[in-house]
C-alpha positions as CSV (number, residue, x, y, z in Angstrom):
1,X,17.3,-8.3,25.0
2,X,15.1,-8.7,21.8
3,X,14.5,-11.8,20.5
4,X,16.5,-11.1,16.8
5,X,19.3,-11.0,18.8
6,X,18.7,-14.4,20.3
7,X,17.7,-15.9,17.1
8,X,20.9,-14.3,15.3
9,X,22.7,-18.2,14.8
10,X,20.2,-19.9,14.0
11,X,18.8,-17.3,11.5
12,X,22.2,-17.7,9.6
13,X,21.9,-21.3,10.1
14,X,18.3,-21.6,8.7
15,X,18.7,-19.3,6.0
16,X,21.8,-21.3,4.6
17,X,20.2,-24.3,4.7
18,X,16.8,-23.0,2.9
19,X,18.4,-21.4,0.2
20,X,21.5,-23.9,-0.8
21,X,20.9,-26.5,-0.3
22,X,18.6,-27.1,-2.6
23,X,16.0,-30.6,-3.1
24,X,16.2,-30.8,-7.0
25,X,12.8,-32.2,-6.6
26,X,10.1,-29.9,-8.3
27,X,7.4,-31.8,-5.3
28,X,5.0,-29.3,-3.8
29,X,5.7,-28.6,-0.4
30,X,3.4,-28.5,2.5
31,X,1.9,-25.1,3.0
32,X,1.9,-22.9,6.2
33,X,-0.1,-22.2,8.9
34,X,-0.4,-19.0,11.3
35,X,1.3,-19.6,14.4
36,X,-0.3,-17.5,17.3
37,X,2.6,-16.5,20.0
38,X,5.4,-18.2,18.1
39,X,8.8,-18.8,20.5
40,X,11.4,-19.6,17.7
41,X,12.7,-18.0,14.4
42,X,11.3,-20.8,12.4
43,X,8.0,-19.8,13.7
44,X,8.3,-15.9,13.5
45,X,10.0,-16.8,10.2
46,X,7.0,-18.7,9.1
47,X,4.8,-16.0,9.8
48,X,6.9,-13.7,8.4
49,X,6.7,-15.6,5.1
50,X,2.6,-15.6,5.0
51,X,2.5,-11.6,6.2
52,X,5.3,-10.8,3.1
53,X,2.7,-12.8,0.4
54,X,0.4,-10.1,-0.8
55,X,-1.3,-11.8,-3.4
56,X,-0.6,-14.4,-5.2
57,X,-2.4,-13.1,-8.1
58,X,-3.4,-15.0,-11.2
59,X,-0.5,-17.8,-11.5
60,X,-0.9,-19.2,-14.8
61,X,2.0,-17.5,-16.7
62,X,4.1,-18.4,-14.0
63,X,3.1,-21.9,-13.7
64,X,4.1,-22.7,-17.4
65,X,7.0,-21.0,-16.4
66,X,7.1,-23.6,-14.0
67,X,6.8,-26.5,-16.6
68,X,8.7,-25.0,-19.2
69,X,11.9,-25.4,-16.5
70,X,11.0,-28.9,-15.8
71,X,11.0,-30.2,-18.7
72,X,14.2,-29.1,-19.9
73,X,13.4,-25.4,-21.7
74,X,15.0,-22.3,-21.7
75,X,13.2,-20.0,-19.1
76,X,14.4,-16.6,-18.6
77,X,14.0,-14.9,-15.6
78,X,14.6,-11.0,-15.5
79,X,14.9,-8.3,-12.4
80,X,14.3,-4.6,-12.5
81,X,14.6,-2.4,-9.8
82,X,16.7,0.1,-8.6
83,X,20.3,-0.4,-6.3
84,X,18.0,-2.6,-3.6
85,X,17.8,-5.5,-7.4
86,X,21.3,-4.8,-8.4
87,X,22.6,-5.6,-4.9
88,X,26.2,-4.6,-6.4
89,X,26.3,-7.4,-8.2
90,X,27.1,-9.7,-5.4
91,X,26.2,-13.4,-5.5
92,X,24.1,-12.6,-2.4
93,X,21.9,-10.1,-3.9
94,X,18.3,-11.1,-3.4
95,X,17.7,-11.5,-7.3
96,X,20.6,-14.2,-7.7
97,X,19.8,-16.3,-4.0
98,X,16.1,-16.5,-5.6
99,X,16.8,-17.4,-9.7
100,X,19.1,-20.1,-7.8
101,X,16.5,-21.1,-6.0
102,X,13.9,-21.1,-9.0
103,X,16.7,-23.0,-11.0
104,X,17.6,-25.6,-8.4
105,X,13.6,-26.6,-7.8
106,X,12.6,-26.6,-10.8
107,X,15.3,-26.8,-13.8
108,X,16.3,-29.8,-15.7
109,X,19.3,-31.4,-14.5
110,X,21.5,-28.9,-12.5
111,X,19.3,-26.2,-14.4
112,X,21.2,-25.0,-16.6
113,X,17.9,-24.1,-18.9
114,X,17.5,-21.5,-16.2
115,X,19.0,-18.3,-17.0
116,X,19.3,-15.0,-15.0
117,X,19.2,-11.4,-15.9
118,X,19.7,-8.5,-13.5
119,X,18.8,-5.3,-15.1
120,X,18.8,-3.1,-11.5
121,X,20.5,0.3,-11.8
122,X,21.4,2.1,-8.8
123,X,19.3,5.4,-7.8
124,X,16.8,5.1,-10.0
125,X,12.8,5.4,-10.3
126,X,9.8,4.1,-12.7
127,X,10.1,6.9,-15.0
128,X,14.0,5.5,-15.9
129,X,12.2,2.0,-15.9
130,X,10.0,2.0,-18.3
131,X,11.9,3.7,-21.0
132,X,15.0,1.2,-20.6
133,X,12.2,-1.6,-20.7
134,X,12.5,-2.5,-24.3
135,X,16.1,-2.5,-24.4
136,X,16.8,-4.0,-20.1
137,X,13.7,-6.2,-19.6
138,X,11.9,-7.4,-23.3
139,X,15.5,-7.7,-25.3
140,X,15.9,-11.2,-23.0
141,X,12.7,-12.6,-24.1
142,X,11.8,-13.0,-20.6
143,X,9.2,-16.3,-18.7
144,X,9.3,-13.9,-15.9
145,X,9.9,-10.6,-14.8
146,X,10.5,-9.2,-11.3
147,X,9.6,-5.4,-10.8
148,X,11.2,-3.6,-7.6
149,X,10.9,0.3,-7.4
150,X,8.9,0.7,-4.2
151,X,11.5,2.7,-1.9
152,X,12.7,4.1,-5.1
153,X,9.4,5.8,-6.6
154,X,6.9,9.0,-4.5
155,X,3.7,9.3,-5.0
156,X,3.8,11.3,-8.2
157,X,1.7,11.1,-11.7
158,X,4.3,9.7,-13.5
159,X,5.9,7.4,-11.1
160,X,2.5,5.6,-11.4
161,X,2.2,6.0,-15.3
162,X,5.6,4.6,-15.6
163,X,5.2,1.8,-12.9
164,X,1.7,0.6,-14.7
165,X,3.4,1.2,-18.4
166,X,6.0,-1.3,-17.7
167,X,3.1,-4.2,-16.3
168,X,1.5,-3.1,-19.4
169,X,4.4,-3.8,-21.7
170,X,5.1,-7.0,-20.3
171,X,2.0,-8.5,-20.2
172,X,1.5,-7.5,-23.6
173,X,4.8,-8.7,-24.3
174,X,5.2,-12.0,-27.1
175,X,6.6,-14.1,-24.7
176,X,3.8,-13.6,-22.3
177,X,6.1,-13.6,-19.4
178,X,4.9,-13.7,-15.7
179,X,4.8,-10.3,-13.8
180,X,5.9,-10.3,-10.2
181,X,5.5,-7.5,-8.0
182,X,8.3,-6.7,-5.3
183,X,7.7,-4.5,-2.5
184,X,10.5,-2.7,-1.0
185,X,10.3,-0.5,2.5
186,X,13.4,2.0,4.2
187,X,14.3,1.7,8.0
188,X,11.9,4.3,8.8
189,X,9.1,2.5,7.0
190,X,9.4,4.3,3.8
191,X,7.4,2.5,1.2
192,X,5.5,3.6,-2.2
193,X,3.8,0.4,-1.9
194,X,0.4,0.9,-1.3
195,X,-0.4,2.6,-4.8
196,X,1.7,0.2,-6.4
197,X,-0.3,-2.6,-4.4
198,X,-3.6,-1.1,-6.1
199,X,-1.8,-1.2,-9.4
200,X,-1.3,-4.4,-8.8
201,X,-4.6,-5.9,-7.7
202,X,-6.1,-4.0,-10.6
203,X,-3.9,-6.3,-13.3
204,X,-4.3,-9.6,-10.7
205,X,-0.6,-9.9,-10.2
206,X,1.2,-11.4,-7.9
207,X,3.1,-9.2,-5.3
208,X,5.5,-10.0,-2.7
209,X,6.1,-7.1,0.6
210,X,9.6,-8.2,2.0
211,X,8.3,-4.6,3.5
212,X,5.2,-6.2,5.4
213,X,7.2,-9.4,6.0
214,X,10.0,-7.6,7.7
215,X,7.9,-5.4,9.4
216,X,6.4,-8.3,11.0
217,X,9.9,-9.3,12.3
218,X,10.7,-6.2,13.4
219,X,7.6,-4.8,15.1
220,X,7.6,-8.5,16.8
221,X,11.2,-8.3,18.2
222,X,12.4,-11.0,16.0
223,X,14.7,-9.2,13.9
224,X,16.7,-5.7,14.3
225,X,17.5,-3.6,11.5
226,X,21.0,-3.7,11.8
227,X,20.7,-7.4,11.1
228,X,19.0,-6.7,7.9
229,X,20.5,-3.7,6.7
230,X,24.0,-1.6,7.0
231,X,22.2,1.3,6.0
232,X,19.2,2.7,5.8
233,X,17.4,0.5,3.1
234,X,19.7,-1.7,1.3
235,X,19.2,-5.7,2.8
236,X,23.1,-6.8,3.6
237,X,23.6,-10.1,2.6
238,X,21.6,-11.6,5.7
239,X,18.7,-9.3,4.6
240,X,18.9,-10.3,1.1
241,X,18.6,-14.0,2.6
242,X,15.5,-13.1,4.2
243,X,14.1,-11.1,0.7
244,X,14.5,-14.3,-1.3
245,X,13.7,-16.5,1.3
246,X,9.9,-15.1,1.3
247,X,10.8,-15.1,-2.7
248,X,11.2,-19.3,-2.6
249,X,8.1,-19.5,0.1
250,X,6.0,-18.1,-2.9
251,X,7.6,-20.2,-5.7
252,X,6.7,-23.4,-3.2
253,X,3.2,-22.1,-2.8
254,X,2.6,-21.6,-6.8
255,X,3.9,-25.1,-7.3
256,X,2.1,-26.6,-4.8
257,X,-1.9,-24.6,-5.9
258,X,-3.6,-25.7,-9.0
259,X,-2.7,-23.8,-11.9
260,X,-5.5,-21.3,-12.9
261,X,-7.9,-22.0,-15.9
262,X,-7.2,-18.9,-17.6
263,X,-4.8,-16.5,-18.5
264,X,-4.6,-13.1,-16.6
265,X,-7.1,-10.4,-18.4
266,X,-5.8,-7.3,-19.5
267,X,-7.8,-4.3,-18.5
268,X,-8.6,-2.6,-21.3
269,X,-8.8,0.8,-19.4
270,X,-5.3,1.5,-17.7
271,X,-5.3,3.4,-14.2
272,X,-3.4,6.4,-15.5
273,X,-2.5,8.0,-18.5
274,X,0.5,6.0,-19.6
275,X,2.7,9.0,-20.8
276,X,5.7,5.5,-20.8
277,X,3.6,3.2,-22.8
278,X,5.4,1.7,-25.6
279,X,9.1,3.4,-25.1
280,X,12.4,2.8,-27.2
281,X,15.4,4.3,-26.0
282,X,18.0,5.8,-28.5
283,X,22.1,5.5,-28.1
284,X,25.0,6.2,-30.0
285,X,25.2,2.5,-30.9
286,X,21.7,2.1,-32.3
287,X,21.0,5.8,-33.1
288,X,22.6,8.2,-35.7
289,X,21.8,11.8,-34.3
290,X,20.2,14.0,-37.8
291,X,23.4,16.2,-36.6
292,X,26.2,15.6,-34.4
293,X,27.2,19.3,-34.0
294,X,30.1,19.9,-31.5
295,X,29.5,16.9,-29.9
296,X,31.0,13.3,-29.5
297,X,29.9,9.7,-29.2
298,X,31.0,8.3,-25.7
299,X,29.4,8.8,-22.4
300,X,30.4,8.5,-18.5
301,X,26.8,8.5,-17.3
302,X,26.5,5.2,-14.4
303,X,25.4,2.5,-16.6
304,X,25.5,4.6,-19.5
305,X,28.9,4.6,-21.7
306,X,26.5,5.1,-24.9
307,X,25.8,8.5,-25.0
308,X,26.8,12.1,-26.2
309,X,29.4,14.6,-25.3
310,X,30.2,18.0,-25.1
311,X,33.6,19.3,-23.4
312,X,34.2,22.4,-22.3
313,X,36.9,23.3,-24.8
314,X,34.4,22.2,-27.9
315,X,32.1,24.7,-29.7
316,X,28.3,24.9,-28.8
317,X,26.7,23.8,-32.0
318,X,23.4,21.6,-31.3
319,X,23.4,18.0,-31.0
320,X,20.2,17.1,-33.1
321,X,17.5,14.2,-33.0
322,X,14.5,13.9,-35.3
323,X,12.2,11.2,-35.1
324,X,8.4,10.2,-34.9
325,X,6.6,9.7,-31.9
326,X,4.2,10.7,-28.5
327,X,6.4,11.7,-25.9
328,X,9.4,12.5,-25.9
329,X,12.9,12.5,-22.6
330,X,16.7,13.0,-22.3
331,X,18.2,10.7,-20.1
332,X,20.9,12.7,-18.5
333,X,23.5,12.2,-15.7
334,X,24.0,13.9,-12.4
335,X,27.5,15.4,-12.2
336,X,29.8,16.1,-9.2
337,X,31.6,18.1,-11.4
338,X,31.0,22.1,-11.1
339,X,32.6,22.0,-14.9
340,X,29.1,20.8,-15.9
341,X,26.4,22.8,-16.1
342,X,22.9,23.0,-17.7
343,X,21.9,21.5,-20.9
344,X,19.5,23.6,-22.9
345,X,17.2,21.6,-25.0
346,X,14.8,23.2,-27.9
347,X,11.8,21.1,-28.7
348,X,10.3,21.0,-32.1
349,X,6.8,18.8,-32.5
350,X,5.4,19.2,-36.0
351,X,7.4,22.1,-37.1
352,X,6.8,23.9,-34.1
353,X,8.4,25.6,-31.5
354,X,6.6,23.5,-28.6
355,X,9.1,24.3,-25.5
356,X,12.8,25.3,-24.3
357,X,14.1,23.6,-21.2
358,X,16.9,23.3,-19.4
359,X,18.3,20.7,-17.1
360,X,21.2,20.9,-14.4
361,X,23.6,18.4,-14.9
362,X,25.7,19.6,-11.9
363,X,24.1,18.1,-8.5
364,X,26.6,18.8,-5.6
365,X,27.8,14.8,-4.6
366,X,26.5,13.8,-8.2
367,X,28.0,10.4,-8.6
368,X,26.4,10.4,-13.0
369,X,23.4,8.8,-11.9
370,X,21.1,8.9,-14.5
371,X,18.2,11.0,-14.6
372,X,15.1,11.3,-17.2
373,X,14.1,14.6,-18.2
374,X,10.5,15.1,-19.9
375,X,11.1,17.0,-23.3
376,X,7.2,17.0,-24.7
377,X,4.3,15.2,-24.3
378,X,1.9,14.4,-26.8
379,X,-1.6,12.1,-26.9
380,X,-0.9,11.3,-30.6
381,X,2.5,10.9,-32.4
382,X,4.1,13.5,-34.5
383,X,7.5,14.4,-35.7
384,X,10.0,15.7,-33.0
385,X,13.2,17.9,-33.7
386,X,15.4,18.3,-30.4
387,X,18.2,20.4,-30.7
388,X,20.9,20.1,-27.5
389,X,23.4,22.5,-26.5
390,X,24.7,24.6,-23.7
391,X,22.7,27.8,-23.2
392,X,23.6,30.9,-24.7
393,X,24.7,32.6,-21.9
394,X,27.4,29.9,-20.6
395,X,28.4,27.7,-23.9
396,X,32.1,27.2,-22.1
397,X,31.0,23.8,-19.9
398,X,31.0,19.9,-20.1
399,X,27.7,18.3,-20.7
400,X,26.5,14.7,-21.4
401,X,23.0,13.2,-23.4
402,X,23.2,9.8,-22.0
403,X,20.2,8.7,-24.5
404,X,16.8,10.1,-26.0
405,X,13.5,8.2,-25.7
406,X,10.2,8.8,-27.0
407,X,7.1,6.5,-26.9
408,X,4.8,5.2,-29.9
């Protein structure tokens, strides 16, 4: 009998007691030691808790984050991430157990100057990310910002471009908020996190593996899967315990080091070309297309009710954008409907024909998840014309623009 099975009351028991109970008392805490051949969940646990902290990184954002709650002032906390941060927006979900935590340590009163913002979107990568930034993450004037996208992302170009655009944009960011870096891992050990670990060594962030840290526990019998998870990578509300309670172990271990005498230093050479640097996202509610064409304001994209429409019964003239900037994307959903089809987008970049593309919007078991689609991309800004429509061949079909970014 492994030992997670043993430990199974106790876990529940400990993990209640650690993350509700809550001291009210901002005290540092007494840090933890290795425990060779540990017998007891406490011990695996504590274990578990040293193996999950990557790095604690250069602290001093967060630590004024820290003060700023103690003494009474609004901190912001915000979450990104894709379905693993959204957690269905239960209660138990990883991102609320730890902004409790955050609020109940270290916020005035009954914290109340602590406020919490989940902007995790099911089923999506970096690339989405980083162009929602502006709108999801920097709109909320954050103190700190959580990044998850490591079971979400692969190894590609712009997964990393997008990944290290969005620590960029933060860090740059007015309210100089605190970047922390959440590592994510699938029940086969699934992980992108040891480029996004690099990433995050090069900016001196701190970064949390709830992937190593339950790795630990499982490799060491402590723990089974099917505690953690009902699926295949998405913590149930036990696992989400565990996820925030490595989450509060870090939080105790920043409160309890000396703060550092400087700020982090931003490289001024990034690792990649940041083809996501600088994005603003365009909707029917802040955007006014240069022509509306056959098409419709209202969207049924997940997430996205702000976007474009085409119906099958309406004409095929182009939906039109113009604006000025680097790169350019369509945000478009996946479909389970066979009545949508492919939109067809022309791309104009300084008066020029630059490319024609299309993009399926039909995906068999489509449930409207979004999906970014690169229209152009361009070192130096310029002045864009995108025309949308249905292509020529098949103008009779339903089709959505869920929104249009471009980067400065």
């Amino acid at each position: 009998m492994k030992l997670g099975k043993l430990f199974i009351y106790a876990l529940t028991a400990v993990l209640s007691v650690g993350m509700f109970t809550g001291c009210g008392s901002a005290a540092p805490k007494e840090g933890l030691e290795w425990i060779n051949n540990p017998s007891s969940w406490d011990e695996y646990m504590n274990n578990a808790k040293l193996t999950s902290l990557t790095s604690m990184g250069n602290t001093c954002r967060l630590k004024k984050a820290i003060e700023k709650a103690k003494a009474g002032e609004d901190v912001n906390i915000v979450y990104i991430g894709g379905s693993i941060t959204e957690g269905e927006g239960l209660d138990t979900c990883y991102a609320n157990r730890s902004f409790n935590y955050f609020k109940d340590t270290f916020g005035k009163g009954k914290g109340e100057n602590v406020h919490y913002f989940n902007s995790g979107i099911s089923g999506t990568p970096s690339t989405l990310g980083a162009l929602r930034f502006e709108n999801d993450v920097l709109a909320h004037s954050p103190d700190i910002v959580f990044i998850e996208f490591a079971v979400n992302d692969g190894g590609e170009d712009e997964m990393k471009s997008a990944f290290e655009s969005m620590i960029r944009d933060a860090l740059s960011y007015e309210t100089q908020p605190a970047v922390i870096l959440l590592f994510a891992r699938m029940d086969n050990g699934a992980t992108s996190q040891e480029w996004k670990k690099e990433i995050g060594a090069y900016y001196d962030l701190p970064m949390i593996s709830y992937a190593d840290g339950i790795t630990y526990l499982l490799d060491n019998g402590a723990m089974e899967w099917s505690y953690f998870s009902d699926d295949y990578t998405h913590p149930n509300a036990d696992g989400n315990a565990v996820v925030a309670d490595f989450i509060s172990y870090f939080y105790d271990e920043v409160n309890r080091a000396e703060a550092p005498e400087a700020d982090v230093t931003m490289p001024e050479t990034p690792m990649n070309t940041l083809f996501y640097l600088n994005a603003h996202m365009m909707q029917h509610s802040d955007t006014e297309p240069a022509e509306m064409g056959s098409w419709r304001k209202a969207s049924t994209g997940f997430h996205y009710s702000d976007g474009w429409t085409k119906a099958y019964s309406d004409d095929n003239e182009p939906l039109v954008f113009e604006f000025t900037g680097k790169c350019a994307y369509v945000v478009y959903p996946a479909m389970g409907s066979d009545g949508f089809k492919k939109l067809h987008a022309k791309v104009y970049f300084n008066g020029e024909l630059e490319a024609e593309k299309d993009f399926d919007e039909y995906v068999e078991g489509g449930w409207s998840c979004p999906y970014v689609g690169l229209l152009h991309l361009s070192p130096t800004a310029g002045e864009y014309r995108i025309e949308f429509t249905a292509p020529e061949d098949s103008p009779k079909c339903d089709l959505q623009v869920l929104a249009v970014a471009y980067t400065e």
